[in-house]
C-alpha positions as CSV (number, residue, x, y, z in Angstrom):
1,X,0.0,0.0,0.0
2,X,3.0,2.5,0.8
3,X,4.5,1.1,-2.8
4,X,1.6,2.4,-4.7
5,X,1.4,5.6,-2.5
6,X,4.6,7.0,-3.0
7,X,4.2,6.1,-7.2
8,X,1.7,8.6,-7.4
9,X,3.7,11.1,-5.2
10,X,6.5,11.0,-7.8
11,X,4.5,11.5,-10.4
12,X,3.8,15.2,-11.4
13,X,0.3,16.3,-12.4
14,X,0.6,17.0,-15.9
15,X,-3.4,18.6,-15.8
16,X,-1.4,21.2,-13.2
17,X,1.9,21.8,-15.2
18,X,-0.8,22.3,-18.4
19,X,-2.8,24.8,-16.3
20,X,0.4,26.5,-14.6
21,X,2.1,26.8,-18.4
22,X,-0.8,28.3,-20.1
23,X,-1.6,30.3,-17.3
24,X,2.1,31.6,-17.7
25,X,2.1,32.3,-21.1
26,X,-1.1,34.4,-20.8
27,X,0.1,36.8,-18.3
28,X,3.4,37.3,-19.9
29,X,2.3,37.7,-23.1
30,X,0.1,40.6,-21.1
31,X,3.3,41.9,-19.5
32,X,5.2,42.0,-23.0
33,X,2.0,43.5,-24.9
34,X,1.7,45.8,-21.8
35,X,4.9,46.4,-20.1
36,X,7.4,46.3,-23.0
37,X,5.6,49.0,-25.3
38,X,8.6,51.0,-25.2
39,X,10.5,48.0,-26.4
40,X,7.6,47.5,-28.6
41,X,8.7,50.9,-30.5
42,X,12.1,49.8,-30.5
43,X,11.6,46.8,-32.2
44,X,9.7,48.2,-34.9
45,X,11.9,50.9,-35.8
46,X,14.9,48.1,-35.9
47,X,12.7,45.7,-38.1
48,X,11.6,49.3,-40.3
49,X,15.5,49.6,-40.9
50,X,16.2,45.7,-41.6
51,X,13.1,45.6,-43.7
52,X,14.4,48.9,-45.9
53,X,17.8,47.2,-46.1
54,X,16.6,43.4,-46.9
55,X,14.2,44.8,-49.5
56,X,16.9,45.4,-51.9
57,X,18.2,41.7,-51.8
58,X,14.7,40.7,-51.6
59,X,12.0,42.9,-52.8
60,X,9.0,40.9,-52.6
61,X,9.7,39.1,-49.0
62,X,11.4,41.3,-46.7
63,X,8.9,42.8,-44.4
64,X,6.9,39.6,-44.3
65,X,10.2,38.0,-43.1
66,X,11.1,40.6,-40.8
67,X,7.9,40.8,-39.0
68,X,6.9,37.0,-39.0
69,X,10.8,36.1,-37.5
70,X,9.7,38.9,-34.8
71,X,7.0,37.8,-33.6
72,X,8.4,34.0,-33.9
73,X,11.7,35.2,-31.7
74,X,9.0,36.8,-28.8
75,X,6.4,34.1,-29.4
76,X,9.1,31.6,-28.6
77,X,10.8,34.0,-25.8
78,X,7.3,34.0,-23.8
79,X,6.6,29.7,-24.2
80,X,10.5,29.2,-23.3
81,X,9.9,31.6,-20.2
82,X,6.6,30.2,-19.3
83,X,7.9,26.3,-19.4
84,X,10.8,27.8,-16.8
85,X,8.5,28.8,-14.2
86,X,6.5,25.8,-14.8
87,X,9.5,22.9,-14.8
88,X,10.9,25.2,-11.8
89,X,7.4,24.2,-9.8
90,X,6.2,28.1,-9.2
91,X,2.8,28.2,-9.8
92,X,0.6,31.7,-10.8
93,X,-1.0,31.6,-7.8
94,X,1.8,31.9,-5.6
95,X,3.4,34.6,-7.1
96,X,2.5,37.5,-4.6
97,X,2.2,40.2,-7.4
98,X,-0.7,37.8,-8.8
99,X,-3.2,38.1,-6.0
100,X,-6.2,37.7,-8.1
101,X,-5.2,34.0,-9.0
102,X,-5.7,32.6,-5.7
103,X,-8.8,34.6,-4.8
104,X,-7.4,36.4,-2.0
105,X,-8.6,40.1,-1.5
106,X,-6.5,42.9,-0.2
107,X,-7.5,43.7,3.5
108,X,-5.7,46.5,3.8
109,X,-8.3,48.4,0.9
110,X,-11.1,49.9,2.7
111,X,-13.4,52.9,1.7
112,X,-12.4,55.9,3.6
113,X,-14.9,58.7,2.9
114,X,-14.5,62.6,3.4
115,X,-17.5,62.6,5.9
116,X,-16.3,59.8,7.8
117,X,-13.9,62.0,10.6
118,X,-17.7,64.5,11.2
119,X,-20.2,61.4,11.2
120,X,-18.9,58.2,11.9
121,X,-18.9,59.0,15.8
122,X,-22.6,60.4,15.5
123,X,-25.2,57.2,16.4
């Protein structure tokens, strides 16, 4: 009975590692689409320049080359980034910056209003 007990122990929970890796690759690909606009604007002005350059070797092809191999290289970025966290066993929900995933609520947010100080004593 032990045996059998510490098989399934051993065993990850492939469901969970699905669940933890899409669960990644949503909220970075927020954070990038989000967060990295500035590097957003960056990117596009290198692949503007590369496209200009590439389209005299290749006229017809260039920018969709530029632009698919960009967004391959940050598609593939975010999945190799999201199977990290996931083989390293850190689940969304216990990142502290991801409150919302394990359904806890802030405590320390409660409604303060401008009357409160002149009524709240008054019964």
């Amino acid at each position: 009975m032990t045996a059998s007990q510490n098989q399934t122990i051993s065993q990850p929970n492939y469901g969970l590692m699905l669940k933890s890796f899409l669960l990644w690759t949503a909220i970075l690909t927020v954070c990038l689409l989000i967060v990295g606009f500035p590097v957003g604007i960056l990117i596009v002005t290198v692949g503007s320049l590369l496209a200009m350059v590439l389209h005299e070797i290749l006229p017809g092809i260039s920018l969709v080359m530029i632009v698919g191999s960009f967004i391959t290289v940050q598609l593939i970025g975010v999945m190799i980034a999201a199977a990290i966290l996931t083989l390293k066993g850190t689940h969304p929900s216990d990142v502290s910056w991801l409150p919302w995933l394990s359904g806890q609520s802030n405590p320390q947010n409660h409604s303060v209003y401008a009357a409160c100080p002149l009524t709240c004593e008054v019964k």
